[in-house]
C-alpha positions as CSV (number, residue, x, y, z in Angstrom):
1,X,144.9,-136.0,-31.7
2,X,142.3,-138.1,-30.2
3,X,139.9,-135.6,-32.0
4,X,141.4,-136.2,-35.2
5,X,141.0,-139.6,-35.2
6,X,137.6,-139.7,-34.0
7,X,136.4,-137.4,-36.7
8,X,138.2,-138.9,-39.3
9,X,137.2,-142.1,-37.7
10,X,134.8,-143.2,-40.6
11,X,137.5,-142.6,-42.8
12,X,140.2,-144.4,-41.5
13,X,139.3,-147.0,-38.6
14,X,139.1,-150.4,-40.9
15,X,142.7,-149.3,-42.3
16,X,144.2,-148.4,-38.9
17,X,143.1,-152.0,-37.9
18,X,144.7,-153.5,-40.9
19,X,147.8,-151.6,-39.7
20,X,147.4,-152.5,-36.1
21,X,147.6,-156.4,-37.2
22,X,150.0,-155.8,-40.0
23,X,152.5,-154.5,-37.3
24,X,151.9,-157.4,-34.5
25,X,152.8,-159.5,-37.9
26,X,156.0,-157.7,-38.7
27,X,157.2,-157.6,-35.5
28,X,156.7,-161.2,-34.7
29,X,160.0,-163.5,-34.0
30,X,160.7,-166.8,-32.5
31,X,163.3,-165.3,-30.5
32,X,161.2,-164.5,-27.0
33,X,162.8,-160.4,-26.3
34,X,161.9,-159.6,-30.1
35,X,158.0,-161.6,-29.8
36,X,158.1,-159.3,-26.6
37,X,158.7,-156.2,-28.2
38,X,156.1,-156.8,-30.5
39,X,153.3,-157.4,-27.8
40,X,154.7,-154.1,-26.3
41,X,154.3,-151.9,-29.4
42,X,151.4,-152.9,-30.2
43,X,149.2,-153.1,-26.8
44,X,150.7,-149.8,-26.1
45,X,148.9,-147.9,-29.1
46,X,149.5,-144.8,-29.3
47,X,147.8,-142.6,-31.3
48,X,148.6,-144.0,-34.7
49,X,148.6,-140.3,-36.0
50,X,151.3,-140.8,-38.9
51,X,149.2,-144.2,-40.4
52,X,146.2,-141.6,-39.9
53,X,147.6,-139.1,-42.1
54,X,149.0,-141.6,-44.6
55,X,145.5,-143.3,-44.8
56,X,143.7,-139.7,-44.8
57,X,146.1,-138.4,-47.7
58,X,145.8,-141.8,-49.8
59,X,141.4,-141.0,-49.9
60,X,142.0,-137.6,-49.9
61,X,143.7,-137.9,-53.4
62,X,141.2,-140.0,-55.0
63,X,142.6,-143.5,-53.5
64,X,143.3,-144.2,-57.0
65,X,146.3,-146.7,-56.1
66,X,146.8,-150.1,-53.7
67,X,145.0,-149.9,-50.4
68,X,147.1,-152.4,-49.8
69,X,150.4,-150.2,-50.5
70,X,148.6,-147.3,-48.7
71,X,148.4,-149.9,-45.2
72,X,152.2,-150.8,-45.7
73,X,153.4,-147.5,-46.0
74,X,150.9,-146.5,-43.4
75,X,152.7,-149.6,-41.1
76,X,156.3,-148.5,-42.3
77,X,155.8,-144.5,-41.4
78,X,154.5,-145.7,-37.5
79,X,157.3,-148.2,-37.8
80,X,160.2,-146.0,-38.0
81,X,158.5,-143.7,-35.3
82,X,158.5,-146.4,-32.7
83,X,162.3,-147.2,-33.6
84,X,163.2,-143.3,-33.1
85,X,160.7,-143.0,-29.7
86,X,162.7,-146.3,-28.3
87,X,166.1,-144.7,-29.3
88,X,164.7,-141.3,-27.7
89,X,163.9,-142.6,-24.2
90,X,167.3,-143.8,-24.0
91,X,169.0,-140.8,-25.0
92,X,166.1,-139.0,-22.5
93,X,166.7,-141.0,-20.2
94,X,162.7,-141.0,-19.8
95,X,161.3,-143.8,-17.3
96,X,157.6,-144.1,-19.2
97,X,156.2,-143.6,-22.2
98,X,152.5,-143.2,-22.5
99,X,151.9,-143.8,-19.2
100,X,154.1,-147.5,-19.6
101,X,157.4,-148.3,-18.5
102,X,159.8,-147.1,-21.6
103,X,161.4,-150.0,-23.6
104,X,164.7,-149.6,-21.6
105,X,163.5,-149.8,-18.4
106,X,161.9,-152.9,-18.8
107,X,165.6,-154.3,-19.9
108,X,168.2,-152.4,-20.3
109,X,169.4,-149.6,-22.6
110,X,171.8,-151.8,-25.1
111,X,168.6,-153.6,-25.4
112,X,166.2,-150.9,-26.1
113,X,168.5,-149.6,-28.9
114,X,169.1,-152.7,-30.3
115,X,165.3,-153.3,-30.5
116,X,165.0,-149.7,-32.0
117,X,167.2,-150.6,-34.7
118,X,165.4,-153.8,-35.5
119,X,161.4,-152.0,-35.9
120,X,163.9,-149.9,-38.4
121,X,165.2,-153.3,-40.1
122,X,161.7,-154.6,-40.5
123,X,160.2,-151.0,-41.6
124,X,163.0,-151.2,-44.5
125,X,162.1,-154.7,-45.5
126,X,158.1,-153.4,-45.8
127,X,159.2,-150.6,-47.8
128,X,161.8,-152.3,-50.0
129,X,159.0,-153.3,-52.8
130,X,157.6,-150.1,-53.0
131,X,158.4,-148.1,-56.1
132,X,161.2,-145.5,-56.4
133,X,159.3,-142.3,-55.9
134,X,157.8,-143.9,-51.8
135,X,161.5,-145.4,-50.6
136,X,163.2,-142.1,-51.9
137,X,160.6,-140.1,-49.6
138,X,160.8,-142.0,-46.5
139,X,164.4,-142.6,-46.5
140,X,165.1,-139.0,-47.0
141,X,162.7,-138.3,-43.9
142,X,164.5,-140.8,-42.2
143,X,167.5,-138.7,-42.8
144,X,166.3,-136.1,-42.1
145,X,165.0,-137.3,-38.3
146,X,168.2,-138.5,-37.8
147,X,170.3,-135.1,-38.4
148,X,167.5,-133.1,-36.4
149,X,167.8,-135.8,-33.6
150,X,172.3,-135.2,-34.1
151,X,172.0,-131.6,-34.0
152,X,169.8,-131.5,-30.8
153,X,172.5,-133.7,-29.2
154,X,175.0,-130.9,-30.2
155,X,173.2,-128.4,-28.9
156,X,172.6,-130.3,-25.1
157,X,173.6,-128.5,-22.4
158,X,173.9,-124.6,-24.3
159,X,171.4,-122.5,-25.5
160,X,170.1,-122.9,-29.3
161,X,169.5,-120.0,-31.7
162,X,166.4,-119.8,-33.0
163,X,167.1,-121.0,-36.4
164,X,168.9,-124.0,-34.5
165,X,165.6,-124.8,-32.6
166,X,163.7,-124.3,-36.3
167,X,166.2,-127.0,-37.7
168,X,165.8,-129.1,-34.5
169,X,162.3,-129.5,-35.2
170,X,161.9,-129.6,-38.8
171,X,164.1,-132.9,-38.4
172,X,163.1,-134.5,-35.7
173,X,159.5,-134.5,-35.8
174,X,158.2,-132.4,-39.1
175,X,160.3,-134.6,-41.3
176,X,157.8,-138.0,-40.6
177,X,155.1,-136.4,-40.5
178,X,156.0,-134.5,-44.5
179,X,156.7,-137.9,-45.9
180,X,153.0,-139.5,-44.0
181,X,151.0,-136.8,-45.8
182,X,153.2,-137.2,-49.1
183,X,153.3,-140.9,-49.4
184,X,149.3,-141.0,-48.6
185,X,148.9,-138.7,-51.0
186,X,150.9,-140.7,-53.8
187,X,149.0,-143.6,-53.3
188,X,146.2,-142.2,-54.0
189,X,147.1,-140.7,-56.6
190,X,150.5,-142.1,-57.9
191,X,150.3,-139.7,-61.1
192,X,149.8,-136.8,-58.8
193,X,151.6,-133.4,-60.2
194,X,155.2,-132.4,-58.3
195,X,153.5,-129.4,-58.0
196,X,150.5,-130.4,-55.8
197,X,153.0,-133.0,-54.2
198,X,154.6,-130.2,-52.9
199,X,151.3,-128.3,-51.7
200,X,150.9,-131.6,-49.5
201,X,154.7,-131.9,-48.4
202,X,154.8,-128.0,-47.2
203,X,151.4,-128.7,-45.3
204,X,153.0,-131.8,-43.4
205,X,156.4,-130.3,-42.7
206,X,154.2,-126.8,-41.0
207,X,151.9,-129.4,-39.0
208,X,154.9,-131.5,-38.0
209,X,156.1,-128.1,-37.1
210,X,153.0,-127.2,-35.0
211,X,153.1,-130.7,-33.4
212,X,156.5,-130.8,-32.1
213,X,156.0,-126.8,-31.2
214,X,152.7,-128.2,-29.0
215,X,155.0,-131.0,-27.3
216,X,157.6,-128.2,-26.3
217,X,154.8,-125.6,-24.9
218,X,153.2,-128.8,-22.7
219,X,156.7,-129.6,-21.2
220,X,157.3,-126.1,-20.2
221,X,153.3,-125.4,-19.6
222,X,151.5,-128.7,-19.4
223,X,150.4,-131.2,-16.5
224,X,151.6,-134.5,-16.4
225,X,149.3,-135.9,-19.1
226,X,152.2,-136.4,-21.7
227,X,153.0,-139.4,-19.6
228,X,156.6,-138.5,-18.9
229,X,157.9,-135.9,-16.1
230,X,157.3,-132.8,-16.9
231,X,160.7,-129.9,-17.9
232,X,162.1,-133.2,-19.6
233,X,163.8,-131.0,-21.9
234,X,165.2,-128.7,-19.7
235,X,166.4,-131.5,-17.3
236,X,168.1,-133.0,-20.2
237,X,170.0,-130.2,-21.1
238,X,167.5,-129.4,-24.7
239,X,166.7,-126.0,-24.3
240,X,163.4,-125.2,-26.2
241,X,162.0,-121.8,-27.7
242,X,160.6,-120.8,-24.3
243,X,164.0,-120.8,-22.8
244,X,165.3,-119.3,-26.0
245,X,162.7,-116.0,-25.5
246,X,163.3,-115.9,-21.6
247,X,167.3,-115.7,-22.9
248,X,166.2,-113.0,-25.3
249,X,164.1,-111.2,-23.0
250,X,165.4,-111.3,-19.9
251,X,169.2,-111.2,-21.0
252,X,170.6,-110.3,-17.2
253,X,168.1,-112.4,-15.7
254,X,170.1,-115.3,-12.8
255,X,167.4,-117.4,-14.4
256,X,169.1,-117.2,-17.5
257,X,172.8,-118.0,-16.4
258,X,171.5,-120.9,-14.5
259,X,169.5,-122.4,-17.5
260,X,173.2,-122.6,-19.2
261,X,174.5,-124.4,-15.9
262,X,172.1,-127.2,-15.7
263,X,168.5,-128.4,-14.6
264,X,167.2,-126.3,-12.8
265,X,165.3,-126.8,-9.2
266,X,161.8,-127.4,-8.2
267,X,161.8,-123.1,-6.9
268,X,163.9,-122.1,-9.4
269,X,161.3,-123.8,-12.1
270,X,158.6,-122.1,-10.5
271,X,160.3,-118.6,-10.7
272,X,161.0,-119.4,-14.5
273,X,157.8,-120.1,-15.3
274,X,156.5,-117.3,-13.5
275,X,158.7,-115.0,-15.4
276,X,157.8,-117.0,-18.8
277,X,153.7,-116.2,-17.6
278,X,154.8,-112.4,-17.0
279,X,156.7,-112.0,-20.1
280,X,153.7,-113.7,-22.2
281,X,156.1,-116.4,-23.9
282,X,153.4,-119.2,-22.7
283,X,150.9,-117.5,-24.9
284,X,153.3,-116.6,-28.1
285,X,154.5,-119.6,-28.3
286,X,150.7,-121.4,-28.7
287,X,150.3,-118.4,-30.7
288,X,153.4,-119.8,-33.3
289,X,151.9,-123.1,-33.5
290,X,148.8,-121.7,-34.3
291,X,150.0,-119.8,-36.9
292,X,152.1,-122.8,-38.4
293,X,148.9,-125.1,-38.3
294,X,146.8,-121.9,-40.3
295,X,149.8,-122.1,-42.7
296,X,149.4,-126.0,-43.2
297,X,145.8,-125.7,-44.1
298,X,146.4,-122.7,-46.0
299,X,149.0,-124.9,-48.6
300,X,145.8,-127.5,-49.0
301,X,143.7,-124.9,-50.3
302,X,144.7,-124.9,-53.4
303,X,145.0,-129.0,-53.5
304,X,142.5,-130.1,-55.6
305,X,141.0,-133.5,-53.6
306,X,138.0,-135.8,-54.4
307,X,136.2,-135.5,-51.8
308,X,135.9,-132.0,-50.5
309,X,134.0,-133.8,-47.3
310,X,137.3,-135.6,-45.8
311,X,138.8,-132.5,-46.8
312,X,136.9,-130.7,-44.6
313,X,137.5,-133.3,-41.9
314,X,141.3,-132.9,-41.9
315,X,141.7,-129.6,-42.0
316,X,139.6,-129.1,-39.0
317,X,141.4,-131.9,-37.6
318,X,144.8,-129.7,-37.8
319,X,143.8,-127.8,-35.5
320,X,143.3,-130.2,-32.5
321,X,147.3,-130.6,-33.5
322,X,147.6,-127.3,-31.3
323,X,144.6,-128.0,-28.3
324,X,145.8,-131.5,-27.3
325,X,146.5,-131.8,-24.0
326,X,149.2,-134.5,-24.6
């Protein structure tokens, strides 16, 4: 995503700064563990892809509404990220997060969840002006990362179906990452036809897709450069699409019955992975991602943009979704 950013950097860098400051203002409190959290969110960074897309989206369209709505909403979509990501590392129980200690381990857990649901209080407040058409979006997204994020808790410690996995991800991750791209879009264009709003919704739910899909292949696949151990997942009982295709094709494989029993060991890992290399599942399941990232740029061919330039920007920027190392 680095890639993205610096590409579309021209584009987007005096926004991203607005959003940067808007959220050390937002999350600013007298009370010393909330002016805390605030210091933590934002000298941790991230990659600020969501506020990307929402600021991308809003130009894209014309930018023919409030840059200054465009930098809320933009604030508000990496807002309600942060809230899920503190919430997650609990759940995870994951000891860092970009390389930093997570928000729990530098307190507790009751703590980290309570600060999660405050970044959602303030994101609510920030979006509470906005009109009708924006709240409705992002609280339906909200919903919708909230039941992907309940069903994966149902399905700890069994395998998922497919379509379970599909529904897992469309929540979780695709769900934010629709609403970035469609509120962006209506901002810059807040007459903008359902029709074409739903050309730029379908492209943001396949890249969410294709970015939660690239997550699950670098658990499985990937080093260490996610900043969090590495078979996360599998260790906490969420059993991805990998694990799902060694199931399928490997039916009477031990590996298999052990995956439903719990983590698996350091040799047994290496012996999954192995068979996962030999049955090609590392390479089909990039492949999928691919394919889902083609689909996303394939829904904004038809969108008619004002600057076919930036255009050109963000769809090659798509594709970096699925060549990240992290």
């Amino acid at each position: 995503m680095h890639a993205l950013l610096a590409r579309g950097a021209p584009y987007v860098q005096d926004e991203l700064a607005q959003v940067e400051a808007l959220l050390a203002e937002r999350l600013r409190s007298d009370v010393p563990i909330v002016a805390n959290l605030g210091r933590y969110v934002v000298e941790s960074g991230g990659k600020r892809f969501r506020p990307a897309l929402v600021i991308l989206f809003y130009k894209l369209l014309g930018a023919k509404g409030s840059k200054e709505a465009a930098i809320e909403l933009a604030a508000v979509v990496e807002m309600i990220h942060l809230a899920t990501l503190a919430h997650d590392d609990v759940i995870d129980g994951a000891p860092e997060r970009r390389g930093r200690a997570s928000l729990w381990k530098l307190s507790s857990s009751q703590i980290a969840v309570l600060e999660g649901d405050f970044i959602f209080s303030r994101a609510f407040r920030l979006l509470n002006p906005h009109p009708f058409r924006v709240r409705d979006l992002i609280i339906e997204a909200v919903e919708r990362v909230l039941e992907g994020e309940l069903l994966q808790e149902s399905l700890r410690g069994r395998l998922p179906t497919e379509a379970e996995y599909e529904r897992v991800i469309a929540g979780k991750t695709a769900a934010l990452i629709r609403a970035a791209c469609a509120v962006g879009a209506l901002c810059g264009d807040p007459e903008l036809p359902e029709p074409q709003l739903e050309r730029v919704e379908r492209a943001g739910e396949l890249l969410g897709r294709a970015y939660q899909m690239v997550d699950d292949w670098l658990d499985v696949f990937g080093g260490e450069a996610l900043g969090k151990p590495r078979w996360l997942d599998q260790r906490g009982g969420w059993l991805t699409w990998p694990y799902i295709e060694l199931a399928r094709l490997a039916p009477d494989s031990a590996l298999v019955e052990r995956l439903r029993r719990g983590p698996l060991s350091g040799p047994e890992r290496r012996r999954a992975l192995d068979e996962m290399v030999r049955l090609q599942i590392r390479e089909r399941f990039l492949q999928r991602a691919e394919e889902a990232v083609a689909a996303a740029k394939a829904q904004l061919e038809g969108l008619t943009v004002a600057d076919p330039d930036l255009k050109a920007v963000l769809l090659e920027g798509f594709d970096f979704v699925v060549r990240r190392d992290r």
